[in-house]
Phi, psi and omega in degrees: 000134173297129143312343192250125164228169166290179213260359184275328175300308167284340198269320181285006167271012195251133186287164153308152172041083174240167176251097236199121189246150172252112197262144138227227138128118191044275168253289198329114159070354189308141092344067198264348174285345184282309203298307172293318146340320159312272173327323197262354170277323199277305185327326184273322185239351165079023160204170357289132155287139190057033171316160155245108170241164175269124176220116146326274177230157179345151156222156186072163210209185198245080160189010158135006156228150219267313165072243192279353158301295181346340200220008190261067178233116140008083160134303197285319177239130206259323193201140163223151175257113152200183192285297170230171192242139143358133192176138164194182184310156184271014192268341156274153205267133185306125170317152195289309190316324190278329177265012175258352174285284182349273180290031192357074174267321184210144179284118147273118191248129185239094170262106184346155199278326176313274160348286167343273176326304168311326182310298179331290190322303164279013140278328185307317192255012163084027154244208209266078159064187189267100179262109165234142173257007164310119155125344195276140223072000203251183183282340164310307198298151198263348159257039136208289156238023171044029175092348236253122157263005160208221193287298211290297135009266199292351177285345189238107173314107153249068184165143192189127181288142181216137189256159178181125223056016165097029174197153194286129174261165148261144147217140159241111186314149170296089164272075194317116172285111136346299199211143168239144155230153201222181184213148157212199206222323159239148182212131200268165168309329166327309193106013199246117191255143164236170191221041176315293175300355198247151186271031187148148185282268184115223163224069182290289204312295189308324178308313192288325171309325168300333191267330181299323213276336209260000184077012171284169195253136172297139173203121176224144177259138184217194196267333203191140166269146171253176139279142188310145164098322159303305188294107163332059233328310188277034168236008182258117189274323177224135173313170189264323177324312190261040175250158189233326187188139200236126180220133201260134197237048181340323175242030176308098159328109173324308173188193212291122149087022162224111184289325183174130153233149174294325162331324214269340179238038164059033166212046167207142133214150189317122184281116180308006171282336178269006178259146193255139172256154195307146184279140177269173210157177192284297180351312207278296157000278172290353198268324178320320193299301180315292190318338191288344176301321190286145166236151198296145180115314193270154160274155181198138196253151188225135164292188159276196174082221201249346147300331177299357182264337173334291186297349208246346167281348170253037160255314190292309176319330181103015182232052191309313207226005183297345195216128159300127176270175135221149238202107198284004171297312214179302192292150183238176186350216214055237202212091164330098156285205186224202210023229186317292258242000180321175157093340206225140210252159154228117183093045191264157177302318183187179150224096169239205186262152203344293178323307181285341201268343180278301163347305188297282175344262203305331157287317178071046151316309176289168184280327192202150166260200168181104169228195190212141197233171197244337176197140171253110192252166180342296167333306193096047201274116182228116189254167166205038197222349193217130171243115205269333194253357167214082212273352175241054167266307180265139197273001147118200229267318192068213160265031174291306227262347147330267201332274273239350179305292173241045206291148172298301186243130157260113175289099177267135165229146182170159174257159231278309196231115181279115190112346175306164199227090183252156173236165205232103159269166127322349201229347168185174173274147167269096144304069222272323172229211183224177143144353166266338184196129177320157176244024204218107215219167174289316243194103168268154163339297201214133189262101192257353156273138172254111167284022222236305164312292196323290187317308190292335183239024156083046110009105180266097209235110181249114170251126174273101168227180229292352178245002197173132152248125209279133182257175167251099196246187175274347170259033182098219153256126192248111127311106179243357153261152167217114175313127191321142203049018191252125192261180213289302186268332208254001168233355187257290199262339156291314168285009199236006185077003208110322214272352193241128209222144183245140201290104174321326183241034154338153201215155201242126182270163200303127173299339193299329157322313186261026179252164164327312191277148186295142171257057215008077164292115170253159176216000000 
């Protein structure tokens, strides 16, 4: 008997107050036809009602899939959980799920995608939640806001300090999926899914095994059916067992503003002549800097932001394969892209999924990292996940706080003052006005980094920004490099109040930063 029905036949099947994980990140792998399907069942009959859903990472984007909108309805999702949210520009209309946090309508939590994933794990196999110290000091922790993003949150817990062995834990207690819904690309009558088309596994598998072992129901969207019997074996990522309904989405998108490339899911690749290089500008500037961290050989796992350009400075270099990237979607080497298409690599080594590779993360396997921040405080405190006056400019914590718990070395990349008006020479950076306000603040919004932590565990921690680079010392923040034209007091310690103090034997950086032309980066 066939697995594939339609997709309003699946959707009625999910109980009132059900529990329901989701796979996604952003477009990349979204269900976006089950999910609407939600939304347009409850519109009609006023169920399922009181839901809890689960997101590792986002589903759905502000750029034409709606994802976790679909079900952001009043009545219908009572709590959510997730890694990231939807974000885009402010030039977009806020997402619904984001006025229903906003406007404390559902309890909401923004719990790391590491994390997320380990939940799956220890409920799938029945044991007592998730003991980690990811998170701790950071707004995960419960002596500050315990994941909670509004009221409605904090009133209802998930997370709680615990000692054990002789040392302080997070636990999150286990919160068992009802229903998984998932994406592949092909699916046999069977129910047994491949994933050709897709640019990451994600965490299909472990979800659908948490809602099975949990008595729960399966649901996966895929692009196309096969006949039994077609499918390799060593190409079926999740088995036919643990699926229950199978429903076909013929335009299902690959990831945001893309139907489909082959690059992106590894069965093409690309002449490293064909990636477009980061535009120069100050950006390209720090990213040139960060990049000066590396050596031939090492792995270094990469953020969004002004670290996403890091690889497109060793593609100008001639140093296309000098580094394994690894990605938390997924991608293990080749070139981590930008834009629309973020999340997702082209000409990568293998891929794998998401839960092992947060594994990885959370082991601080790699040599180094390289992300980015929206404000740095005295501590050295880093926030990049909460914006209080326009919050869904940030998609919320992702996997920074994996990486960053026990990363050997950290790259922060980000500028210094938001709004300065800089001009760009050969011979220095220009301060042609400053300016409206610093990003080297008392205090951050939000603590999605701890320096505080970092320091206690020999940390190695550098923020690169368009005037200087700054360490994490135990006397605070020291500027010890300075960009050629930049003077020391009247653009470093005077616009920063003090909080950022420059090193007596500060170093002057190489002018080869600010030019057009590649700067003979060796590694």
């Amino acid at each position: 008997m066939t697995k594939v029905v339609s997709v309003s036949d699946a959707v009625a099947q999910i109980a009132d107050g059900a529990v329901v994980t989701v796979s996604s990140s952003s477009t990349l792998g979204c269900p976006d036809a089950v999910l609407a399907a939600i939304g347009t069942r409850f519109d009609d009959t006023g169920h399922p009602q009181g839901i809890t859903s689960l997101h590792p990472i986002a589903a759905g984007d502000v750029y034409g899939v709606k994802g976790m909108d679909h079900i952001a309805k009043d009545g219908l999702l009572s709590r959510v959980l997730a890694g990231s949210y939807p974000s885009g520009p402010s030039s977009a209309p806020m997402p619904a799920i984001w006025k229903m946090i906003v406007e404390d309508r559902v309890a909401a939590y923004n719990v790391p995608s590491g994390i997320m994933f380990d939940m799956h794990r220890e409920a799938a196999a029945k044991r007592p939640g998730v003991l980690t110290e990811v998170g701790l000091d950071t707004f995960v922790d419960p002596i500050r806001q315990g994941c909670a993003m509004n009221d409605k949150g904090a009133d209802a817990p998930i997370v709680e300090r615990a000692e054990f062995g002789g040392k302080t834990w997070l636990h999150f207690p286990n919160i068992a999926p009802d229903v998984a819904i998932i994406r592949a690309t092909t699916a046999d009558d069977r129910g047994n899914l491949t994933y050709e088309h897709e640019g990451a596994y994600l965490g299909g598998l472990e979800q659908a095994i948490a809602a099975r072992t949990n008595g729960g129901l399966v649901i996966a969207q895929v692009k196309r059916v096969t006949a039994n019997g077609s499918l390799r074996p060593h190409d079926v990522r999740v088995p036919g067992h643990l699926v229950d309904f199978v429903v076909i989405d013929p335009d299902q998108k690959q990831t945001t503003q893309t139907q489909y490339d082959p690059a992106i899911s590894g069965e093409i690749m690309r002449p490293w002549s064909s990636f477009s290089l980061a535009e120069h500008g100050v950006e390209k500037v720090i990213a040139r800097r960060a990049a000066m961290e590396l050596k031939r050989g090492m792995t270094a796992n990469l953020g969004f932001g002004i670290s996403a350009m890091v690889p497109r400075v060793l593609l100008e270099e001639g140093h296309p394969d000098a580094v394994t990237w690894a990605i938390e979607q997924g991608a293990v080497g080749g070139v981590p892209l930008t834009g629309f298409a973020f999340g997702c690599a082209s000409n990568a080594d293998a891929y794998v999924p998401s839960p092992q590779q947060f594994i990885y993360f959370q082991g601080a396997g790699f040599d180094m990292s390289f992300l980015s921040f929206l404000e740095v405080d005295v501590e050295g405190n880093v926030n990049v996940s909460k914006l209080g006056k326009k919050p869904y400019l940030t998609a919320g914590c992702g996997g920074f706080v994996d990486i960053t718990a026990k990363a050997k070395t950290i790259v922060f990349s980000g500028w210094f003052e938001a709004g300065a008006k800089i001009g760009l020479t050969d011979s220095g950076i220009n301060i042609e006005a400053p300016g409206k306000f610093t990003k080297m603040v008392d205090e951050v919004e939000h603590v999605t980094f701890s320096g505080k932590r970092a320091r206690e565990q020999g940390q190695n921690v550098i923020y690169v920004t368009e005037r200087c680079v700054i360490e994490l010392t135990r006397n605070g923040l020291v500027a010890t490099e300075i960009m050629p034209g930049i003077d020391p007091q009247a653009h470093i310690i005077g616009p920063s109040q003090g909080r950022v103090q420059v090193a007596e034997n500060a170093k002057v950086m190489p002018k080869a930063l600010l030019a057009d032309a590649p700067m003979g980066l060796t590694l």
